[in-house]
GUKE-467319 format. One line per field, with one value per residue (C-alpha): residue number from 1; x, y, z. Coordinates in pm, 1 decimal, decimal comma. Layout:
<nodes>
resi: c(NUM	...)
px: c(X	...)
py: c(Y	...)
pz: c(Z	...)
</nodes>
This chain:
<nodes>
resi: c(1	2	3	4	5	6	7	8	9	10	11	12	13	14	15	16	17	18	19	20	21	22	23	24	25	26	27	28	29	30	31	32	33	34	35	36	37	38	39	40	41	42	43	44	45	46	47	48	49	50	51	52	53	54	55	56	57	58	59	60	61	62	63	64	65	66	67	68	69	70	71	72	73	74	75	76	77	78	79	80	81	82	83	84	85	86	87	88	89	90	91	92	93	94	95	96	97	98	99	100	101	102	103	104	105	106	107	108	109	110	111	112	113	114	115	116	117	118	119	120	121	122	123	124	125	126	127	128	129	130	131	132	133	134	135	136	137	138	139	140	141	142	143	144	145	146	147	148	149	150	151	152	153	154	155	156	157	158	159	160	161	162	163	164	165	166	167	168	169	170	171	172	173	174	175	176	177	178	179	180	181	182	183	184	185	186	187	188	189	190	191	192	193	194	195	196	197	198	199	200	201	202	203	204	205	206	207	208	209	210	211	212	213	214	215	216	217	218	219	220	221	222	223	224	225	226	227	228	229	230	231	232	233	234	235	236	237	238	239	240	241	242	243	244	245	246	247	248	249	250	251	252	253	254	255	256	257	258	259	260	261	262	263	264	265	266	267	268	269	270	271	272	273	274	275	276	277	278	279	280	281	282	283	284	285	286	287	288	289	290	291	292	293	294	295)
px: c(22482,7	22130,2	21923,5	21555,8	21294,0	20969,8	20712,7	20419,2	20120,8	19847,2	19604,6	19745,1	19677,7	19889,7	19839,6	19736,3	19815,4	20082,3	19934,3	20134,1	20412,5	20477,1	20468,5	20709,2	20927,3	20884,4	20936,4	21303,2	21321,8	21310,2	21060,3	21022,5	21158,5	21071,2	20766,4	20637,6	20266,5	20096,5	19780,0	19961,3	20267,1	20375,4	20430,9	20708,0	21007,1	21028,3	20918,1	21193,0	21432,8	21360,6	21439,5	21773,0	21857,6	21765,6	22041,6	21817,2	21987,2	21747,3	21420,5	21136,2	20908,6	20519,8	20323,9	20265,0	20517,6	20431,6	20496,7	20836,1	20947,5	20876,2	21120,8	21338,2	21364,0	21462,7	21764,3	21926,6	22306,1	22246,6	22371,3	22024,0	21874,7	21576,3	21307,3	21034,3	20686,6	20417,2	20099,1	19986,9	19758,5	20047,2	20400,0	20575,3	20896,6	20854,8	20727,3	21065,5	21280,7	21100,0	20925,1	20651,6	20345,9	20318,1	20439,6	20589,0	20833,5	20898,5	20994,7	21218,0	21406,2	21435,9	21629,1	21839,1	21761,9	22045,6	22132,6	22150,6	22278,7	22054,0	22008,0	21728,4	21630,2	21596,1	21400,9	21345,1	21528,2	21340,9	21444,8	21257,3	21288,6	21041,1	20916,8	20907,9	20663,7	20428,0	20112,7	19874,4	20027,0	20084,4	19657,5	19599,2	19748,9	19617,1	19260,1	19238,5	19104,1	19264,0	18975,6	18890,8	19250,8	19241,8	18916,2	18916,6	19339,9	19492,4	19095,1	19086,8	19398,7	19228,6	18877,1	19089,5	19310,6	19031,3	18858,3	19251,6	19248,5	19135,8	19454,0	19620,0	19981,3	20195,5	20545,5	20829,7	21221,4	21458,5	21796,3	21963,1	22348,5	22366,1	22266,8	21915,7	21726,1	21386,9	21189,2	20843,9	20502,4	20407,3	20213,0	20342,3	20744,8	20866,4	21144,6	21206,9	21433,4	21291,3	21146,7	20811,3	20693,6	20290,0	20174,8	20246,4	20335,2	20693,3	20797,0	21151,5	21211,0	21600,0	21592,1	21794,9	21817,2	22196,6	22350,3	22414,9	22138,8	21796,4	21549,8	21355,3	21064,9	20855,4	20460,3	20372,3	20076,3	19734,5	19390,7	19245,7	19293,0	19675,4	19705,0	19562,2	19801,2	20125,4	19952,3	19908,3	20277,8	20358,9	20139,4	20381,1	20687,7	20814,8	20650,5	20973,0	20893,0	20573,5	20598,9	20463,4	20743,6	21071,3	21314,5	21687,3	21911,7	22143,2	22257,1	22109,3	21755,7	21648,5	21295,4	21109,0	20742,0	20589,2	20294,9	20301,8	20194,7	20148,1	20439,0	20431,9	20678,4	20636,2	20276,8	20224,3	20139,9	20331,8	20231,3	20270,7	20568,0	20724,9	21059,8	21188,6	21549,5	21632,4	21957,5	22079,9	22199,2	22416,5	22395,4	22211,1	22026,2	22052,0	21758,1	21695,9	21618,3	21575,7	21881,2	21922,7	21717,9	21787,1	21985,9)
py: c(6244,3	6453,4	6465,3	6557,3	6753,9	6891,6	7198,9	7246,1	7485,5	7214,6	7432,5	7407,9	7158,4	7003,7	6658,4	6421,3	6599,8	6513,5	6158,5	6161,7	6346,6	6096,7	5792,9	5987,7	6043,5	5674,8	5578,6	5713,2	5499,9	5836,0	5739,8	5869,6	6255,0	6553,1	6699,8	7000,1	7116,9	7491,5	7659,3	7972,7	8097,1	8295,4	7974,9	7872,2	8017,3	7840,1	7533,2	7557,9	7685,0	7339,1	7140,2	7361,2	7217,5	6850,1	6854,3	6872,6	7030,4	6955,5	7125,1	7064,4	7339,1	7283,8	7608,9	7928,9	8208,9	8334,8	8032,4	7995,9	8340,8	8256,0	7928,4	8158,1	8417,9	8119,7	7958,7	8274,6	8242,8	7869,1	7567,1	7419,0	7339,4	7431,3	7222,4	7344,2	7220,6	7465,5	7409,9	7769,3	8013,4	8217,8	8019,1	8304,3	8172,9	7857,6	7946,1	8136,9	7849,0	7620,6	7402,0	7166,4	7167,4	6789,9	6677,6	6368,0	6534,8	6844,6	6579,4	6408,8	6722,5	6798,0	6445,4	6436,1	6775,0	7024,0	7325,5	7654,7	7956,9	8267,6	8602,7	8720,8	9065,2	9169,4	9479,4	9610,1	9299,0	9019,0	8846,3	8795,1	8620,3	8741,9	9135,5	9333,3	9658,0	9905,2	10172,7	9992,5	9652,5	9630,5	9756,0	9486,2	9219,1	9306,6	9372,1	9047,0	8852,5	8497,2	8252,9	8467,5	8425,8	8045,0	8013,9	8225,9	8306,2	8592,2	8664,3	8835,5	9072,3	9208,6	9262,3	9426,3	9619,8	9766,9	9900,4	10058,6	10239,9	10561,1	10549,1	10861,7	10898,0	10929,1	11181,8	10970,1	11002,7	10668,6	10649,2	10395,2	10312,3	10612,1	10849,0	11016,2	10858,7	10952,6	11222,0	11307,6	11172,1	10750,2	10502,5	10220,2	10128,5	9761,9	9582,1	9271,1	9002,1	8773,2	8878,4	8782,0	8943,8	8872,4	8661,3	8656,0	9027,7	9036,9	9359,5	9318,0	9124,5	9131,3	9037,3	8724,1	8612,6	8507,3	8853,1	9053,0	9334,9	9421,9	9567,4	9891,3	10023,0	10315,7	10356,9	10760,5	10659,9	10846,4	10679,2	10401,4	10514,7	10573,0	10227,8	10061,2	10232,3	10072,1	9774,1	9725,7	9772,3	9530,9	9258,9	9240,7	9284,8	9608,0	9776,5	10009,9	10146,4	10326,0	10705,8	10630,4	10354,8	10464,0	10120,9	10066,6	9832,1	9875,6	9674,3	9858,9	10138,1	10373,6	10436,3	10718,2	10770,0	11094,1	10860,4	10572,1	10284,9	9899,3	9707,3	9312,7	9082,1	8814,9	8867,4	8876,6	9215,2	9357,7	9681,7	10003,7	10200,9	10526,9	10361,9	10047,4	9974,1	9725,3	9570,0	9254,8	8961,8	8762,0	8383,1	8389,9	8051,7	7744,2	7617,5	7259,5	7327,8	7104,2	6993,9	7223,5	7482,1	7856,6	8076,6)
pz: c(13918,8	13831,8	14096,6	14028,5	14163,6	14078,7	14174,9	13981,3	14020,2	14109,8	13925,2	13498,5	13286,8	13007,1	12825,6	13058,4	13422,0	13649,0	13661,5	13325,7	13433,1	13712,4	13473,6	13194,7	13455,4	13574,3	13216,7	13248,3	13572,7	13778,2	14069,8	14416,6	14297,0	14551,1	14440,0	14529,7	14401,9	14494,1	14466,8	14340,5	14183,0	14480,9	14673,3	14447,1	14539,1	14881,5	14737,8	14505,2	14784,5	14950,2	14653,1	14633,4	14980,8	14912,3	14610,6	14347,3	14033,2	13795,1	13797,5	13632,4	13666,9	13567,6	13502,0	13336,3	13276,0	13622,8	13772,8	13565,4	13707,8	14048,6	13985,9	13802,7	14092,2	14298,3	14112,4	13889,6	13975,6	14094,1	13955,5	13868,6	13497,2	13434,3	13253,1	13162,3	13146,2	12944,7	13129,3	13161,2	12927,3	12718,3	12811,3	12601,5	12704,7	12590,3	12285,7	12265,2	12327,9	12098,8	12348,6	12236,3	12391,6	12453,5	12818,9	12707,1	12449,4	12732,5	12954,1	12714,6	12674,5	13003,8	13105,5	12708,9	12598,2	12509,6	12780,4	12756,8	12972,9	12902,6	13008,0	13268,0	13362,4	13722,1	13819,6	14205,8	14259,3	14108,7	13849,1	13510,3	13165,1	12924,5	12992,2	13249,6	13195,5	13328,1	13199,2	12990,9	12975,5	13346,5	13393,1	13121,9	13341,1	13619,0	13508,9	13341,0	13602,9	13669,5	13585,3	13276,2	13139,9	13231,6	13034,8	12706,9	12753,7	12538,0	12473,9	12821,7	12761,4	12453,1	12650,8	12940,7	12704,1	12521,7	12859,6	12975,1	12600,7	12849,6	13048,4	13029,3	12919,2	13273,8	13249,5	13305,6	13246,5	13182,0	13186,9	12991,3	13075,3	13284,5	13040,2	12984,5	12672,6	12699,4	12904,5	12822,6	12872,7	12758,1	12782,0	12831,7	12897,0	12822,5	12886,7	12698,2	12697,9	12432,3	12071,1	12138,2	12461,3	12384,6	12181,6	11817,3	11864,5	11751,4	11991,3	11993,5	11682,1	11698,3	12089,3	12216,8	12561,1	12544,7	12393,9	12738,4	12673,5	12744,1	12496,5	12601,0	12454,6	12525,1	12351,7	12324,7	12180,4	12350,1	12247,6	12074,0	11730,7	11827,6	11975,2	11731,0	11466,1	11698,6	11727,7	11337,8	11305,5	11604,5	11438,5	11121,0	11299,3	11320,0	11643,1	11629,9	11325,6	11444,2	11556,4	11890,4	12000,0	12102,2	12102,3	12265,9	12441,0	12746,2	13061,9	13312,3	13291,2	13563,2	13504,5	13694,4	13716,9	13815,2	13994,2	14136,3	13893,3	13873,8	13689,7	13584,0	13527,0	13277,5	13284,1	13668,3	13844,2	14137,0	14401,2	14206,7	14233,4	14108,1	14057,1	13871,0	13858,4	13588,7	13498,8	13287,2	13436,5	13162,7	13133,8	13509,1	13428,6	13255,1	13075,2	12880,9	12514,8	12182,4	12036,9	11735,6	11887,8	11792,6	11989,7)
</nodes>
């Protein structure tokens, strides 16, 4: 028998708040369910750890992409389903999945919805579903300050990423598989698991979450007139075929900085480091999903 739970960053708003998510889930004569609300993402992984412990195997998870990695983090290799709930700013993996934004018809999915094991990434040993990445899209995220993004949303990436344009190129060596791939000096490394890593930016066009592999890319490009050459070719769908991207896939990437930089994972910034250790971890989650919804 399900048993459901909920944790939901008190802070996002979708349709008609979690007024209405309590009486759609009342609808379904599902009353009374643990419920769990923070101030901030980073709160959710306990929250959900609790849930975990009260039986709950069916999670529905209210937030933004950085709240849905926290939950993420929390249940990879767990038997819980995941719904989700798109209340943040960019919700870039449900976009992916083919989630509506209306609550009522998320929550309908969630309780009748099909399931679906996919992929997640973990690097430094946290677990991700989207991107992980760091140079200029790691100092976008973290110079776009949180109540700008919540007011004007992708808006503020574009006024941050045009101030980090100035960001020098940092050397770096990855290894992908085991074996060197690229050495040299970027600006940016990416690691996606889903096509569409920001949005309507197609980066990895032929990514899917449910095909064992990760999808690397590294940006050369140095300056705004550079960028904004990549950016042209990301826009209609073939980022790779720029001369400053550099694309793969592999299981597993050791990437090494030659100083110590900022990294984000699905759009949330962590300490810098001079090291991330990436791998693939195959069918890791189960998610609800449409019925009839792409793989």
């Amino acid at each position: 028998m399900t048993s459901v739970g909920v944790v939901a960053h008190a802070k996002k708003r979708m349709g008609g708040g979690l007024a209405e998510l309590r009486r759609s889930l009342a609808e379904y004569g599902i009353s009374d369910v643990p419920w769990h609300e923070v101030p901030k993402s980073k709160y959710v992984p306990d929250r959900v750890d609790e849930l975990i412990e009260q039986g709950v195997d069916l999670l529905f998870v209210w937030g933004g992409d950085g709240t849905v990695q926290r939950a993420i983090d929390a249940v990879a290799g767990k038997p819980v389903t995941l719904a989700i709930l798109p209340a943040g700013t960019a919700n870039l993996l449900a976009t992916n999945l083919g989630l509506p934004d209306d609550l009522a018809a998320c929550v309908r999915i969630g309780l009748d919805g099909a399931r679906r094991g996919l992929d997640v990434g973990k690097v430094n040993g946290e677990h991700f579903a989207v991107m992980a990445g760091a140079g200029l899209d790691a100092m976008m995220i973290r110079a776009a300050d949180a109540g700008l993004k919540d007011r004007v949303g992708r808006i503020a990436y574009v006024w941050t990423g045009a101030k980090s344009l100035q960001l020098d190129p940092v050397a770096m060596t990855i290894d992908v598989d085991g074996e060197r791939w690229f050495e040299g000096e970027a600006s940016c490394v990416l690691v996606g698991n889903v096509g569409d890593v920001f949005g309507g930016l197609s980066v990895f066009p032929d990514a899917t979450p449910v095909d064992g592999l990760l999808d690397l890319g590294v940006v050369t490009a140095d300056g705004a007139w550079e960028w904004a050459r990549t950016l042209g070719r990301a826009v209609v769908g073939d980022a790779s075929a720029s001369p400053f991207v550099k694309t793969t896939t592999g299981r597993s990437f050791q990437i090494r900085l030659a100083s110590s930089m900022p990294y984000q994972l699905d759009g949330g910034d962590r300490k810098s480091s001079t090291k991330l250790k990436v791998k693939v971890k195959p069918s890791a989650i189960t998610v609800c999903v449409p019925e009839g919804a792409p793989s």
